[in-house]
PyMOL Python script that loads the backbone (N, CA, C, O; Angstrom):
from pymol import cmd

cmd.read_pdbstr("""\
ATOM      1  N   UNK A   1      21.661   7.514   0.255  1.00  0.00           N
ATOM      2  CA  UNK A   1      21.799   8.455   1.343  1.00  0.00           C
ATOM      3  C   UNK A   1      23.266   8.636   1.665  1.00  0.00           C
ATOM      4  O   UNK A   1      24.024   7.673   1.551  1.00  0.00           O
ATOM      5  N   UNK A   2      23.713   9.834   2.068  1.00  0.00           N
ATOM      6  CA  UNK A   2      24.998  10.233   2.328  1.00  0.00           C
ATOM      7  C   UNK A   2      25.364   9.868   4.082  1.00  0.00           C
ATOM      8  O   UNK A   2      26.425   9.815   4.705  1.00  0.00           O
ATOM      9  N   UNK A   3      24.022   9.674   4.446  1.00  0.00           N
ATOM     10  CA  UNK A   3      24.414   9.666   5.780  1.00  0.00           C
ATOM     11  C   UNK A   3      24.931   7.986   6.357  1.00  0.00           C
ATOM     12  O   UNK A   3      24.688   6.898   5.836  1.00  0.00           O
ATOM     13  N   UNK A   4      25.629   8.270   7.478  1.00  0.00           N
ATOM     14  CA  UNK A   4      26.015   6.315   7.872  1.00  0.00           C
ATOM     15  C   UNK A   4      24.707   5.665   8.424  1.00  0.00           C
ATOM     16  O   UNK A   4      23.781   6.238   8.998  1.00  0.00           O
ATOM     17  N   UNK A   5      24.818   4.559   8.171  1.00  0.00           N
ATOM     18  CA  UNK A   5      23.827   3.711   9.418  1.00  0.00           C
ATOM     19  C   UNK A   5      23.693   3.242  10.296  1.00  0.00           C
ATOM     20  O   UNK A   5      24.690   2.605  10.635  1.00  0.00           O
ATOM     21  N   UNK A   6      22.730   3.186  11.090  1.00  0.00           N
ATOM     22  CA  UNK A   6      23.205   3.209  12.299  1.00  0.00           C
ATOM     23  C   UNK A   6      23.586   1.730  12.560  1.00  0.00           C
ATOM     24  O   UNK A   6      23.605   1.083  11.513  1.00  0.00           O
ATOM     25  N   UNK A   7      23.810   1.213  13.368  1.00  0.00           N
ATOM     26  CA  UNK A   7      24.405  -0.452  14.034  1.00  0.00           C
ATOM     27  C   UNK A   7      23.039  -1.050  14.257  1.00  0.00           C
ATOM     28  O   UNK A   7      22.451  -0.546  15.214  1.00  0.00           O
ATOM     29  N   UNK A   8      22.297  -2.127  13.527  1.00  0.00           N
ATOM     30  CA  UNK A   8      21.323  -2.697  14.491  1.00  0.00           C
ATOM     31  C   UNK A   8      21.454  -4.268  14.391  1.00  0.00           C
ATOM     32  O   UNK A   8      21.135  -4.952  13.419  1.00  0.00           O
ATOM     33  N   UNK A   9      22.103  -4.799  15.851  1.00  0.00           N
ATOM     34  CA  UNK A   9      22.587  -6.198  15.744  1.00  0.00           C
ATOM     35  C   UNK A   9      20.964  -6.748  15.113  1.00  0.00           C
ATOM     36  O   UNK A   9      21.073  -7.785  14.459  1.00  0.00           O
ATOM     37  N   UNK A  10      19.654  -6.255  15.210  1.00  0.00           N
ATOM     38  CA  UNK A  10      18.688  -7.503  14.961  1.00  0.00           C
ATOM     39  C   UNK A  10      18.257  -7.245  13.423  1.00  0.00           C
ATOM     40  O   UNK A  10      17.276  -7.934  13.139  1.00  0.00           O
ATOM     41  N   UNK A  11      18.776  -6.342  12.213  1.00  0.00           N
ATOM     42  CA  UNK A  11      18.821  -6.429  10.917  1.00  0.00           C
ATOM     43  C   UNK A  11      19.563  -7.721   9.967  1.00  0.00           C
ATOM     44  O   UNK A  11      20.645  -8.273   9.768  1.00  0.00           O
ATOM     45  N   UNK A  12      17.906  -7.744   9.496  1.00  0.00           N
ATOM     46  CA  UNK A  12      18.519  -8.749   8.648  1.00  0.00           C
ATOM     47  C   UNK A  12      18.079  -8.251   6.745  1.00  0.00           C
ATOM     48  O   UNK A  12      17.367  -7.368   6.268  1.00  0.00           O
ATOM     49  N   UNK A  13      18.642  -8.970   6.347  1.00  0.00           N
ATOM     50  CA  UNK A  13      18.248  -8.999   4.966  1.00  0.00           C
ATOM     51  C   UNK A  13      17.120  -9.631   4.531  1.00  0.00           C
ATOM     52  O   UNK A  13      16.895 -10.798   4.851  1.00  0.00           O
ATOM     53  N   UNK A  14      15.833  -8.521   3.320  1.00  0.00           N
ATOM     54  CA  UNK A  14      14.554  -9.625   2.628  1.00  0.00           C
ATOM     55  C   UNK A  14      15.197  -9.611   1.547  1.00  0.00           C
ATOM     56  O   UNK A  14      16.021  -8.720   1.343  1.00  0.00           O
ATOM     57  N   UNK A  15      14.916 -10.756   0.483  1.00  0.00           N
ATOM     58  CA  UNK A  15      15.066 -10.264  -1.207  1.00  0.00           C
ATOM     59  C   UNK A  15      13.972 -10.847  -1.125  1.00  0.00           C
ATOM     60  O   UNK A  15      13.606 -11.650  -0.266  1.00  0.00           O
ATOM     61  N   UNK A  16      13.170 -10.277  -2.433  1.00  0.00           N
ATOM     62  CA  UNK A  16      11.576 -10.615  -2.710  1.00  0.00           C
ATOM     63  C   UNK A  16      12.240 -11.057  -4.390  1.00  0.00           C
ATOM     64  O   UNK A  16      13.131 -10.415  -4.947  1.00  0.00           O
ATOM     65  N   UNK A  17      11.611 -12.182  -4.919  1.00  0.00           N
ATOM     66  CA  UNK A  17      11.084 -12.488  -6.273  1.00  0.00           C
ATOM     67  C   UNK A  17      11.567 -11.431  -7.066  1.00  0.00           C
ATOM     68  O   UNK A  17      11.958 -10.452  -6.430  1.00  0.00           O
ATOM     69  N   UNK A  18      11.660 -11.363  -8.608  1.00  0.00           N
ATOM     70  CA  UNK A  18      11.641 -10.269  -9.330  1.00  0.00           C
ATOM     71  C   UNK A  18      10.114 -10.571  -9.463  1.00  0.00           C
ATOM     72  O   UNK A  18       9.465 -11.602  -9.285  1.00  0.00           O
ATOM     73  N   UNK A  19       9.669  -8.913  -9.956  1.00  0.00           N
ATOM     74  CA  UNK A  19       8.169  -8.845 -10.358  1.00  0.00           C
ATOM     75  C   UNK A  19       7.839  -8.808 -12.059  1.00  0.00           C
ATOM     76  O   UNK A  19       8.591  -8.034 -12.651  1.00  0.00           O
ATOM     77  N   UNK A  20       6.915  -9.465 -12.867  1.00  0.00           N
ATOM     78  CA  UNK A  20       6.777  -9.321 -14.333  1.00  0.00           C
ATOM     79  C   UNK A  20       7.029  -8.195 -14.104  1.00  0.00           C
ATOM     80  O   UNK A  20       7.044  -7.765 -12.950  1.00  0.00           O
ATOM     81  N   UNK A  21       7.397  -7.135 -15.612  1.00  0.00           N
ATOM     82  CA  UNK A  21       7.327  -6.226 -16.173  1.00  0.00           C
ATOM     83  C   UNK A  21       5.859  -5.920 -16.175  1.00  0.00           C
ATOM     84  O   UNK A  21       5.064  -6.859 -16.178  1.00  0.00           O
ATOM     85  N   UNK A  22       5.432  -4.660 -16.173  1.00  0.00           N
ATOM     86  CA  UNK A  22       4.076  -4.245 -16.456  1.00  0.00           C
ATOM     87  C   UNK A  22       3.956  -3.189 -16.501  1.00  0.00           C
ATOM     88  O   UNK A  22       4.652  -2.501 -15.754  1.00  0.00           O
ATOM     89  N   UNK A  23       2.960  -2.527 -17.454  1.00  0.00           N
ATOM     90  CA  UNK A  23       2.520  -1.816 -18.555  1.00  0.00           C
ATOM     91  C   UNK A  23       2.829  -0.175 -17.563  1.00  0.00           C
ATOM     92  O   UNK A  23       2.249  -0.090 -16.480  1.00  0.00           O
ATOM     93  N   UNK A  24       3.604   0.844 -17.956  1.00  0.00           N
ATOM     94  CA  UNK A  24       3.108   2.212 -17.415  1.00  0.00           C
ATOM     95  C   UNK A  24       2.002   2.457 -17.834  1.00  0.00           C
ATOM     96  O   UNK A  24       1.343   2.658 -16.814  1.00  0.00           O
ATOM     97  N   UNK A  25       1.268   2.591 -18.807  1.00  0.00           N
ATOM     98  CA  UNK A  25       0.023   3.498 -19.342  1.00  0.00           C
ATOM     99  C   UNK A  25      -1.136   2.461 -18.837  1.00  0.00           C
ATOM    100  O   UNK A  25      -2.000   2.497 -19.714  1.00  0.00           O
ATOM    101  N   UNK A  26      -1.561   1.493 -17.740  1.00  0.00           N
ATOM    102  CA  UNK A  26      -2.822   0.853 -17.596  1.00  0.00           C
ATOM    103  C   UNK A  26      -3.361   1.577 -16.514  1.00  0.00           C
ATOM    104  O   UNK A  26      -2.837   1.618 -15.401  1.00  0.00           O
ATOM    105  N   UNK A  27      -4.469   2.184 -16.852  1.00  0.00           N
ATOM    106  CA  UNK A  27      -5.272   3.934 -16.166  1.00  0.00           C
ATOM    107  C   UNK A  27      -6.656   3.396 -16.009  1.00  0.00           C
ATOM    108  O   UNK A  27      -7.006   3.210 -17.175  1.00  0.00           O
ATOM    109  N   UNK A  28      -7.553   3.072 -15.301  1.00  0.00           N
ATOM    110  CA  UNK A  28      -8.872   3.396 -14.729  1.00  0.00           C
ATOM    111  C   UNK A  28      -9.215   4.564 -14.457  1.00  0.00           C
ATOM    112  O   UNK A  28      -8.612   5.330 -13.706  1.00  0.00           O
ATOM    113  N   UNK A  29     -10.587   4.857 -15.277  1.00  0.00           N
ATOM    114  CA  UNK A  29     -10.915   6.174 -15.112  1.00  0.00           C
ATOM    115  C   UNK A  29     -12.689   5.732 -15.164  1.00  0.00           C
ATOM    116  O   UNK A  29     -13.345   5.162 -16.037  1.00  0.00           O
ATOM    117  N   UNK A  30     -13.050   6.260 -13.876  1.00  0.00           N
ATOM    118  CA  UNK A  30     -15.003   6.131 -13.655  1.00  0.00           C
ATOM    119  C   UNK A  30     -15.509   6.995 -12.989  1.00  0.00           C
ATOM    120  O   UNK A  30     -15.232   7.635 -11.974  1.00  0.00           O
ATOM    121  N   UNK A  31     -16.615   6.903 -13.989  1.00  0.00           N
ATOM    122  CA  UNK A  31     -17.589   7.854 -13.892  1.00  0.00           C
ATOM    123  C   UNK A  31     -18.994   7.377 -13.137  1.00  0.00           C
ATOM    124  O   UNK A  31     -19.659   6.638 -13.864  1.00  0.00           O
ATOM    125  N   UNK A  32     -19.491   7.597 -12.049  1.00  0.00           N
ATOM    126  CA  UNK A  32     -20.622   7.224 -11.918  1.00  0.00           C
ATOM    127  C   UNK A  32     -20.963   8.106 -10.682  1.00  0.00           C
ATOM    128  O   UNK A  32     -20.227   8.848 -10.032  1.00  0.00           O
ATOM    129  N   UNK A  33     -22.835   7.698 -10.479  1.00  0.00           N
ATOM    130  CA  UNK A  33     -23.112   8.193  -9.074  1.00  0.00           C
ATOM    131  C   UNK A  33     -22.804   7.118  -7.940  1.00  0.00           C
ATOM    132  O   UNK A  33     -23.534   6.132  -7.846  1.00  0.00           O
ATOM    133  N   UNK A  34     -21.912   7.271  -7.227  1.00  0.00           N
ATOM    134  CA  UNK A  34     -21.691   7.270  -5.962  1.00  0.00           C
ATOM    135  C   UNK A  34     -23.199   7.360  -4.590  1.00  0.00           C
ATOM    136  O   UNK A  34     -24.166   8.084  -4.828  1.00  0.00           O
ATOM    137  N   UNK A  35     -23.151   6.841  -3.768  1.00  0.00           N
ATOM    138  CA  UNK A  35     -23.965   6.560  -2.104  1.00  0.00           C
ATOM    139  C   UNK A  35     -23.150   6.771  -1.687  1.00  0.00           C
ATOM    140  O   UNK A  35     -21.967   6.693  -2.020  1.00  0.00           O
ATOM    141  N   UNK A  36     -23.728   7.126  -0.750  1.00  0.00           N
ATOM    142  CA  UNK A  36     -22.753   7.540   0.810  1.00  0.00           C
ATOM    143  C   UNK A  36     -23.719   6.220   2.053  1.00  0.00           C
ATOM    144  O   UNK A  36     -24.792   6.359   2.640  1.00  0.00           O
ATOM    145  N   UNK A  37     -22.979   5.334   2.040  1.00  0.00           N
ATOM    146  CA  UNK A  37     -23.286   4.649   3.528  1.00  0.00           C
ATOM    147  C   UNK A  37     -22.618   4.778   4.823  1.00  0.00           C
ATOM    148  O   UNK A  37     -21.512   4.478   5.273  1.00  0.00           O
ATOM    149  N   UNK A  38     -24.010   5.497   5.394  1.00  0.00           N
ATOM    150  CA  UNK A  38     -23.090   5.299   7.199  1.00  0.00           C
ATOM    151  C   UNK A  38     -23.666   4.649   8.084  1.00  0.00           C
ATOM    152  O   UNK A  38     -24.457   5.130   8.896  1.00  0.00           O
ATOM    153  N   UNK A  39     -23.339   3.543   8.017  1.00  0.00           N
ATOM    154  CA  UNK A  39     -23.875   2.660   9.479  1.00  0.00           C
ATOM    155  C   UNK A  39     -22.384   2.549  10.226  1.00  0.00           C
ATOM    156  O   UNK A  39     -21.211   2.599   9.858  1.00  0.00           O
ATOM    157  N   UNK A  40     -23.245   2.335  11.739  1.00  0.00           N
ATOM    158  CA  UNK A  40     -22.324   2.181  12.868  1.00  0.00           C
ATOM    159  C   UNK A  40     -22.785   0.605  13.204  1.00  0.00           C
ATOM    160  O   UNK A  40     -23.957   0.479  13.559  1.00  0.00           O
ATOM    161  N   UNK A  41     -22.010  -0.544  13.128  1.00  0.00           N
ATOM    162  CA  UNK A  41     -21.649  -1.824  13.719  1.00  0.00           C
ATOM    163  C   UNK A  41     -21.842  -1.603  15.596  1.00  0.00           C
ATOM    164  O   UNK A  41     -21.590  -0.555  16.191  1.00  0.00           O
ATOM    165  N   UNK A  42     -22.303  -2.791  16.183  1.00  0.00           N
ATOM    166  CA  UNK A  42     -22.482  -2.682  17.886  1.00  0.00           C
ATOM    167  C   UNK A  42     -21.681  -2.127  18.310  1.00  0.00           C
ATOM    168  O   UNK A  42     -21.735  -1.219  19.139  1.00  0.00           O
ATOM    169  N   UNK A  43     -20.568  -2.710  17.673  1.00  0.00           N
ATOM    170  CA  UNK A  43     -18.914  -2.426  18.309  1.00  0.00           C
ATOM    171  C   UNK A  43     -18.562  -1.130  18.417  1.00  0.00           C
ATOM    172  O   UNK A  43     -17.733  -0.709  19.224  1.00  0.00           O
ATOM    173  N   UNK A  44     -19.316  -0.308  17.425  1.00  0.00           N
ATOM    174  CA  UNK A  44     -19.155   1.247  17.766  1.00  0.00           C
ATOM    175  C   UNK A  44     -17.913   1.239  16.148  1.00  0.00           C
ATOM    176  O   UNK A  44     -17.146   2.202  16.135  1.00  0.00           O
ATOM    177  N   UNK A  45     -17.804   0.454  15.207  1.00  0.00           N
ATOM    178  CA  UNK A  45     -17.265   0.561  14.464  1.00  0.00           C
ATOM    179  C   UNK A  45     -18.130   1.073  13.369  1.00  0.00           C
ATOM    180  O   UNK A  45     -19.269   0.624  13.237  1.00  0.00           O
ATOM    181  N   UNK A  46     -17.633   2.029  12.539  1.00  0.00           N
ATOM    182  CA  UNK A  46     -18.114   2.651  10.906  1.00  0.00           C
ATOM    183  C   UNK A  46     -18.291   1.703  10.216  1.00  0.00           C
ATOM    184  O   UNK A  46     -18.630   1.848   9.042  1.00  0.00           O
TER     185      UNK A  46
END
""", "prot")
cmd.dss("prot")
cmd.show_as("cartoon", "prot")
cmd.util.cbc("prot")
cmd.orient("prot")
């Protein structure tokens, strides 16, 4: 980005692990019939 940043005294730095290498071309592709379930939970949750 060209633009500055802004000041934030509570930024800190993550570094994460490197990740293996892995494959571009690994593709799932399915075919099937599908249900539709709709229940509602007490809670009023889907």
């Amino acid at each position: 980005s060209s633009t500055p940043l802004a000041e934030d005294p509570n930024w800190s730095v993550t570094e994460f692990e490197t990740t293996p290498v892995m494959s571009t071309y690994l593709l799932a592709y399915i075919v099937s019939e599908f249900q539709s379930v709709n229940e509602t939970a007490q809670n009023g949750v889907l």
